[in-house]
N, C-alpha and C positions, 0 to 999 in steps of 0.2 A: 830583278826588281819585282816585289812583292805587290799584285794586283790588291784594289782595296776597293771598297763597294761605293757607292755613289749614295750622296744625300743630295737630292732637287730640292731648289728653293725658285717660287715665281711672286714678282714683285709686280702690280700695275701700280704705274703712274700717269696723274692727270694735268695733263697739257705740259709738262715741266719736270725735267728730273730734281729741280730741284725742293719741289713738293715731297711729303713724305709720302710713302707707299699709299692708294688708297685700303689696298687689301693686299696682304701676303702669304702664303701659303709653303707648308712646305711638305715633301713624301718622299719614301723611298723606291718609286715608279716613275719613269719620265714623264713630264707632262706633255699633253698635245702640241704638236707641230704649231707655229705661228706664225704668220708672213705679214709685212708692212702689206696695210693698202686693205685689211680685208676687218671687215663686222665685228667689233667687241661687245656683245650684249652683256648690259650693267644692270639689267632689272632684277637681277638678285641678289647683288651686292650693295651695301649702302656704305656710307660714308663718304661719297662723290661730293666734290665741291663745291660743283654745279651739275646738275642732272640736264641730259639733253630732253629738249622740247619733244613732241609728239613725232615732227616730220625731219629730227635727227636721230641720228647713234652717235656710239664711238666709233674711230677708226686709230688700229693700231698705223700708227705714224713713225714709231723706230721702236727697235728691238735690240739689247745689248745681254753677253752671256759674260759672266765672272764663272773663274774656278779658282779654287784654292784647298789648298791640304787641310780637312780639320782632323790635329793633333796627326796619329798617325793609323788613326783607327776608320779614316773616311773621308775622301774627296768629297767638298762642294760644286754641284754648279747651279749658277744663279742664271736664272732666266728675268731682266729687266723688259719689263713690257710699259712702252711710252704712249696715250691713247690721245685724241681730241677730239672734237666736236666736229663732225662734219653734217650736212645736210642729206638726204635722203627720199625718196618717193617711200610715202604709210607703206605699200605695201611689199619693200625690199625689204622690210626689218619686224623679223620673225623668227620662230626656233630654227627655220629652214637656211638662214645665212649662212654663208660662209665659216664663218665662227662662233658656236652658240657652246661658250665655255662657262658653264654656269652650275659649280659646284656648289656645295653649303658653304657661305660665307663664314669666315673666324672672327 
């Protein structure tokens, strides 16, 4: 079996997979590590449905991975990222969280 390169794709979604992506991204580097339960800072991305208040964030709430063959020149894997609104103390929510994944927006 002939090893073939990998194409990342990462999708967030707000509150509902059944919302379209808010933002999606994709590279030929794996993206950062993600665990349910921890800080989605949104303040560089736009297109949010609703923006949390001051004394919220996101919080990544489930995480689902797709792969599949494109053509036969390069496997996909999609990294689904599902986010909501949760409450917060001002000053847990900072570049120092747990998560402060805040590339250039597409």
């Amino acid at each position: 079996m002939t090893s073939l390169p990998i194409q990342y794709h990462l999708e967030v979604y707000e509150s509902s997979w059944m919302n379209t992506p808010v933002v999606a991204w994709q590279s030929d580097s794996p993206f950062p590590t993600l665990s349910v339960g921890e800080h989605f800072q949104h303040h560089a991305i736009k297109g949010w449905h609703r923006r949390p208040a001051d004394n919220q964030t996101f919080q990544i709430s489930e995480i689902e991975h797709v792969f599949w063959k494109i053509t036969d020149s390069r496997i996909g894997h999609k990294l689904m990222v599902l986010v909501r609104i949760v409450d917060v103390k001002p000053q847990t929510v900072s570049a120092r969280s747990p998560t402060y994944f805040s590339p250039s927006a597409s």
